[in-house]
C-alpha positions as CSV (number, residue, x, y, z in Angstrom):
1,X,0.0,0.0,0.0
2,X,3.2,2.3,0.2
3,X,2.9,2.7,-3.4
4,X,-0.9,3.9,-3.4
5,X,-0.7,6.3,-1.0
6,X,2.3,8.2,-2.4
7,X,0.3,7.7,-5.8
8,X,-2.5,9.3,-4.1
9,X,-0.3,12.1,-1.8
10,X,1.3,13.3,-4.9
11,X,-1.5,13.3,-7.6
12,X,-0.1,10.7,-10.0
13,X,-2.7,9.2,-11.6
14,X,-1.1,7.1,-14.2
15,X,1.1,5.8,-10.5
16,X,-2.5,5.3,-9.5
17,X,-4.3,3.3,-12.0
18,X,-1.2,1.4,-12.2
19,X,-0.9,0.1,-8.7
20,X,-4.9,0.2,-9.3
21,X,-4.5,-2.3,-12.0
22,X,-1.8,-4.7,-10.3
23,X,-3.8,-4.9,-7.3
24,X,-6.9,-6.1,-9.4
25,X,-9.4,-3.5,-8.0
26,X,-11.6,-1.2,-9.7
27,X,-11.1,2.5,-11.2
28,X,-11.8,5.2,-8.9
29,X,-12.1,8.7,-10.5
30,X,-10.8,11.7,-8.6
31,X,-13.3,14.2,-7.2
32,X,-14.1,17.3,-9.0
33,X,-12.8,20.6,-7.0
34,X,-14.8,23.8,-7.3
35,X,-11.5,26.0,-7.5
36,X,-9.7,25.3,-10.2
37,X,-6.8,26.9,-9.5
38,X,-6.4,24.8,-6.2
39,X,-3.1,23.5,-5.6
40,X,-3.2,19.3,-6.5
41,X,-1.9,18.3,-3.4
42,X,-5.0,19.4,-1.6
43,X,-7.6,17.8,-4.2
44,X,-8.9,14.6,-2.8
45,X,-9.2,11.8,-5.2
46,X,-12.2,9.5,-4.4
47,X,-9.5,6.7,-3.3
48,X,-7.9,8.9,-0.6
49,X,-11.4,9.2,0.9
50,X,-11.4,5.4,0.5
51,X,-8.2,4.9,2.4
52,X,-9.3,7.1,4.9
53,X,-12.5,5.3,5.5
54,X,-10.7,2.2,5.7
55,X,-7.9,3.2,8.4
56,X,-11.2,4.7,11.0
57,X,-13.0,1.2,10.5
58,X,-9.5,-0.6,10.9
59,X,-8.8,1.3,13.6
60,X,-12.2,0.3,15.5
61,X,-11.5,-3.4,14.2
62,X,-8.0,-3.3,16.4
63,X,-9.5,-1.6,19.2
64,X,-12.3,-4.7,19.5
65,X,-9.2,-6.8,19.0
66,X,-7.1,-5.7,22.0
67,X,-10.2,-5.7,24.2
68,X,-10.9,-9.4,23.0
69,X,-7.3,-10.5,23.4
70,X,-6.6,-8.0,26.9
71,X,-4.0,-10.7,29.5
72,X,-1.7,-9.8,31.7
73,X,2.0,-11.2,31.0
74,X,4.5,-12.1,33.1
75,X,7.6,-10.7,32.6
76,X,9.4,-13.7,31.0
77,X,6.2,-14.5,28.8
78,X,6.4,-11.1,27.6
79,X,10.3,-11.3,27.1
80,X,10.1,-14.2,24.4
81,X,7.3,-12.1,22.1
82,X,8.6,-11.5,18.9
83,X,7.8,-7.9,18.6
84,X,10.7,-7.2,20.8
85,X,13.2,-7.9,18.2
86,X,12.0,-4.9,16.3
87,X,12.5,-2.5,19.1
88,X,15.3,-3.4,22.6
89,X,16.6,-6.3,20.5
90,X,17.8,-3.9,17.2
91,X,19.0,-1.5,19.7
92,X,20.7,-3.3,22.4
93,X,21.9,-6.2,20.0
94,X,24.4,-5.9,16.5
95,X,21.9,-4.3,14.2
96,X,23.0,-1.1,15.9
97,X,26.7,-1.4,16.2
98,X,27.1,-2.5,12.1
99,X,24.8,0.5,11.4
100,X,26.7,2.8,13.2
101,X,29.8,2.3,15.4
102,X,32.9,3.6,14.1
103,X,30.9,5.3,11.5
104,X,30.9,9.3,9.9
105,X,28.0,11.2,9.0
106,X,28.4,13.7,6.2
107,X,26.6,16.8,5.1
108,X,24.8,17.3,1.8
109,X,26.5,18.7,-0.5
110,X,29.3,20.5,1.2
111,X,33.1,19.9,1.4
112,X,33.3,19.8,5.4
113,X,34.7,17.7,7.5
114,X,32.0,14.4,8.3
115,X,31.0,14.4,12.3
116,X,31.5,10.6,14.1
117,X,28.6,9.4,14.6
118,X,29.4,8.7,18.3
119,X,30.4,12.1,18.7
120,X,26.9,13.6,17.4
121,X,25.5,11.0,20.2
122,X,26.5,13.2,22.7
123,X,25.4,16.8,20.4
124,X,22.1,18.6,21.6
125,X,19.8,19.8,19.1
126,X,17.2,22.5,17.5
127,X,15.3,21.2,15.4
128,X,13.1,24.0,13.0
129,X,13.3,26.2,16.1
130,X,12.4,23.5,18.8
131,X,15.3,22.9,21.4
132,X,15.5,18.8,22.0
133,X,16.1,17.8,25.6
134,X,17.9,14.6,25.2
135,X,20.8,13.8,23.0
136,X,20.7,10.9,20.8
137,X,23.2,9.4,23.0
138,X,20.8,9.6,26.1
139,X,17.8,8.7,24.1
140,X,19.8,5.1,23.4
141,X,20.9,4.6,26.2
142,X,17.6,4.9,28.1
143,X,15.8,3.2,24.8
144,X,17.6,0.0,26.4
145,X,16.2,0.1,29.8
146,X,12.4,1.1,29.5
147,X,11.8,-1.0,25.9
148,X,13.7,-3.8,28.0
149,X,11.2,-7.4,26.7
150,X,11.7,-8.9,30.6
151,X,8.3,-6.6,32.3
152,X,5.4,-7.5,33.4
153,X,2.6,-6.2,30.8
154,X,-0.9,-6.4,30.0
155,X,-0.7,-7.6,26.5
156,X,-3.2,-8.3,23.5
157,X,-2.5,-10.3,20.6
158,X,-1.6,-8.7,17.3
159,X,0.5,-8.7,14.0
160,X,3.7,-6.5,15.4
161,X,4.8,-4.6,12.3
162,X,1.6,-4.2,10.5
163,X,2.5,-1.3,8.0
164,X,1.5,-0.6,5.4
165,X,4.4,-2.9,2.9
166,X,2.3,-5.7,4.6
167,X,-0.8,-4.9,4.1
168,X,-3.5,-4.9,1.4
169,X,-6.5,-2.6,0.6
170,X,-9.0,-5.0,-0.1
171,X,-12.6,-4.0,-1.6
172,X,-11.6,-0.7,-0.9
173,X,-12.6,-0.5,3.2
174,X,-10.8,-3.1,4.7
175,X,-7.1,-4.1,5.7
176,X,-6.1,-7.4,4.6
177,X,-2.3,-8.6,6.7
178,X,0.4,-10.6,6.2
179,X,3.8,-11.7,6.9
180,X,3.4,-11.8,10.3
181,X,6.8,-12.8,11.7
182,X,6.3,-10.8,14.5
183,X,2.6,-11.7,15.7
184,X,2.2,-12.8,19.0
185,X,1.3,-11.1,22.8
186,X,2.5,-8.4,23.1
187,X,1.9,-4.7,25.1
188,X,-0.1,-2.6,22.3
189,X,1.8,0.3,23.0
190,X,4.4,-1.7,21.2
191,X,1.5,-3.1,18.8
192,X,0.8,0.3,17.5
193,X,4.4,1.9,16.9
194,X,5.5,0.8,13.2
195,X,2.4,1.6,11.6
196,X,2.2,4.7,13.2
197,X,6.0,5.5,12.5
198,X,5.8,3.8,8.5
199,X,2.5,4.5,7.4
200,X,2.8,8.6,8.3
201,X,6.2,9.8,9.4
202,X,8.6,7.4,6.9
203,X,7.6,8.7,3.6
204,X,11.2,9.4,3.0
205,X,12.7,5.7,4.3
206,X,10.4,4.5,0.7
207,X,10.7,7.5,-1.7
208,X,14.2,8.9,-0.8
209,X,15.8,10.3,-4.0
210,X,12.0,11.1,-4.6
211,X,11.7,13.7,-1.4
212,X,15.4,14.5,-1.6
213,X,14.5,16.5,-5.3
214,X,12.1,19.0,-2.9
215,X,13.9,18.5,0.5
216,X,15.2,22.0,1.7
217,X,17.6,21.2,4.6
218,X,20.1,23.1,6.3
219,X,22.9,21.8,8.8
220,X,24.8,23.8,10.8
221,X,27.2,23.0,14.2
222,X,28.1,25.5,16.9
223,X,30.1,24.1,19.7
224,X,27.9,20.1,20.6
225,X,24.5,21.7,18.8
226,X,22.8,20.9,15.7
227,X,20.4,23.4,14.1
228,X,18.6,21.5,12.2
229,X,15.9,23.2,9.7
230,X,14.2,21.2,7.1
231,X,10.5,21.6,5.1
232,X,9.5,18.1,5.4
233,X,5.7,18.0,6.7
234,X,3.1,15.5,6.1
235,X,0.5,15.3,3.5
236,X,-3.0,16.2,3.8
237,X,-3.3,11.9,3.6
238,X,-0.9,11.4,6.1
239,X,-2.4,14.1,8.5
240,X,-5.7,11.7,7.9
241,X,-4.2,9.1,8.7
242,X,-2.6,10.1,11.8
243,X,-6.0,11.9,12.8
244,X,-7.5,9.0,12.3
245,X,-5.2,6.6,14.5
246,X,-5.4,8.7,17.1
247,X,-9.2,9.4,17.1
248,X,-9.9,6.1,16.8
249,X,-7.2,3.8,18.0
250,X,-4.9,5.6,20.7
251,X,-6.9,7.8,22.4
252,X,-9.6,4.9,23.2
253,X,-6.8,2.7,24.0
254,X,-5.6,4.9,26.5
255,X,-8.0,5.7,28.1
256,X,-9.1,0.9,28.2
257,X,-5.4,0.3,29.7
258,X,-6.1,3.3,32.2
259,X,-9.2,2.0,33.2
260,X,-7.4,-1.4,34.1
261,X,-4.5,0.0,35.9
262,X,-2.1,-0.9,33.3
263,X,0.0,2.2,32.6
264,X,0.7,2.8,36.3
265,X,4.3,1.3,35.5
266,X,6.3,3.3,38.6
267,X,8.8,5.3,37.0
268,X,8.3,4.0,33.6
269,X,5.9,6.2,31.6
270,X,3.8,4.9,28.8
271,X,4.4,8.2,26.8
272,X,8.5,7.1,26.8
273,X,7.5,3.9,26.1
274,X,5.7,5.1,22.9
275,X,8.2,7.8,22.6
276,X,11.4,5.4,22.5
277,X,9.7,2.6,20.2
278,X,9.3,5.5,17.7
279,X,12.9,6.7,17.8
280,X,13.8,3.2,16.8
281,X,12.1,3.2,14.2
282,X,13.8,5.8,11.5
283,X,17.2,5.1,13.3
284,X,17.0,0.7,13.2
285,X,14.8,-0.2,10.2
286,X,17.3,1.0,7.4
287,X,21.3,2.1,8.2
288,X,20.8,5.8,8.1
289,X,24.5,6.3,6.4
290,X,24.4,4.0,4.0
291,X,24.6,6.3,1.0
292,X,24.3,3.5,-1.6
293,X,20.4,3.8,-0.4
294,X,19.6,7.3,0.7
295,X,21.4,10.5,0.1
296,X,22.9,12.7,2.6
297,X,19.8,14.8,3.4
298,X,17.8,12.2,3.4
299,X,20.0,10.7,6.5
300,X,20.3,13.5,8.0
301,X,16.3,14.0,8.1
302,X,16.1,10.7,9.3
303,X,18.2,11.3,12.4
304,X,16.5,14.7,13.4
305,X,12.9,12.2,13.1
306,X,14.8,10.0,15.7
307,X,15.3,12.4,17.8
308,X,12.5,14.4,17.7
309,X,10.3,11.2,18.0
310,X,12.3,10.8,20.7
311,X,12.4,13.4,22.9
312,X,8.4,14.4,22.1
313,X,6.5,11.5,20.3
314,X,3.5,12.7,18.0
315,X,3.5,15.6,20.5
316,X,6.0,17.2,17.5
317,X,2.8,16.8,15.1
318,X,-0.2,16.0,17.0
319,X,-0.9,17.7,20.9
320,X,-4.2,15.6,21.3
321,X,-2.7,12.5,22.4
């Protein structure tokens, strides 16, 4: 479904009836705007409204789901779930260190010396004005204790890493899954994080050289701080997406695992839970510095998403959750 939405996000319609046509479903003609000088990224083709419609139900669906499916886990029950291997075990295991360790990471298109990538652990940063209160360095390193697998949970049973490259649109209103190699019992704070992360923020891990042609993104040190500034912002589709996941799917969640005592954790909060599965997710899915893949901007927007998901979750986007 990546390649509908970005079909969709950026008005392609040949991109459109193409992945239309491989996926065997039936034509969908764009609505008709009364402005016609209205910018095409704000025109809503009939199948956006379709997607839309299909992530609110899905979102209900889940939410029946956990509540079905709602156990508590012991700690070493939850510590063999599979899910964990996307988030503590990437972090705390050698996916990290080949990514990473005794790696440089250099700046778009300038002739300046590349930063170590452990040194810009321990740099603070601004990010498009907004001062970041942990460094990436801290964000790792207490990544490791609070998404630790070994805790006591309550825990439903869903797919793990449903985004959207495993999942299909079918009929035109309802989610169809697979490859589920990380199903199982598992928290659902952890349940929710990579479609949240893939589906909305990660339009850049998919399309790199693609958002690298319109990426403006400027880099500059003084002393240990980055000042980041970049125009990446999400797509009238994405914002509907997220809108609807949190509508639908987070806020009601909440609000069940309050009600049952479950996010009364002592002195680990559910929000840094969230917060810390999201950072691994632009900094552990793909190697941010491998330039073979992505461009330099593109890495370096990557890494101001880790630590911007880090340090303020959805918060950076959304301040209803």
């Amino acid at each position: 479904m990546f390649d509908l939405v970005r079909a969709l996000e950026t008005d392609n319609e040949d991109a459109i009836n193409h992945t239309i046509s491989s996926a065997h479903l039936p034509q969908y003609r764009p609505l008709e705007t009364d402005n016609e000088g209205e910018d095409a990224i704000n025109r809503v083709p009939t199948w956006a409204e379709a997607l839309a419609f299909a992530e609110r139900e899905e979102c209900k669906r889940l939410l029946d789901i956990y509540q079905a499916t709602l156990a508590r886990s012991t700690a070493e029950e939850h510590a063999h779930a599979p899910v964990h291997q996307l988030f503590w075990h990437r972090l705390a295991g050698e996916r990290f260190k080949s990514f990473y360790t005794g790696k440089h990471v250099p700046f778009p298109g300038e002739h300046r010396a590349d930063i170590p990538f452990n040194e810009l652990l321990t740099y603070r940063w601004v990010i498009n004005g907004a001062e970041q209160q942990h460094t990436l360095g801290e964000l790792v390193e207490r990544a490791k204790v609070v998404l630790h697998p070994a805790r006591t949970a309550l825990t439903i049973i869903g797919h793990g890493d449903a985004h959207f490259g495993n999942v299909f649109l079918e009929n035109q209103r309802s989610y169809l899954y697979f490859d589920p190699a990380f199903a199982g019992r598992h928290t659902p704070l952890l349940d929710v994080i990579k479609p949240l992360f893939h589906n909305i923020f990660a339009t850049w891990m998919y399309f790199p050289h693609d958002i690298a042609r319109h990426l403006h993104i400027a880099i500059s040190v003084h002393e240990t701080t980055i000042i980041l500034e970049h125009n990446y912002t999400l797509t009238p589709i994405r914002q509907a997406i997220l809108q609807a996941k949190i509508q639908y799917l987070l806020v009601p969640l909440i609000e069940k695992l309050r009600s049952q005592n479950a996010l009364a954790a002592g002195w680990i909060d559910w929000k840094e839970i969230m917060r810390l599965a999201l950072m691994c997710c632009p900094l552990l899915t793909i190697n941010l510095l491998d330039r073979s893949r992505i461009p330099a901007s593109i890495s370096w927007l990557g890494l101001s998403q880790a630590v911007q998901l880090g340090n303020t979750g959805v918060h950076s986007w959304r301040a209803d959750l």
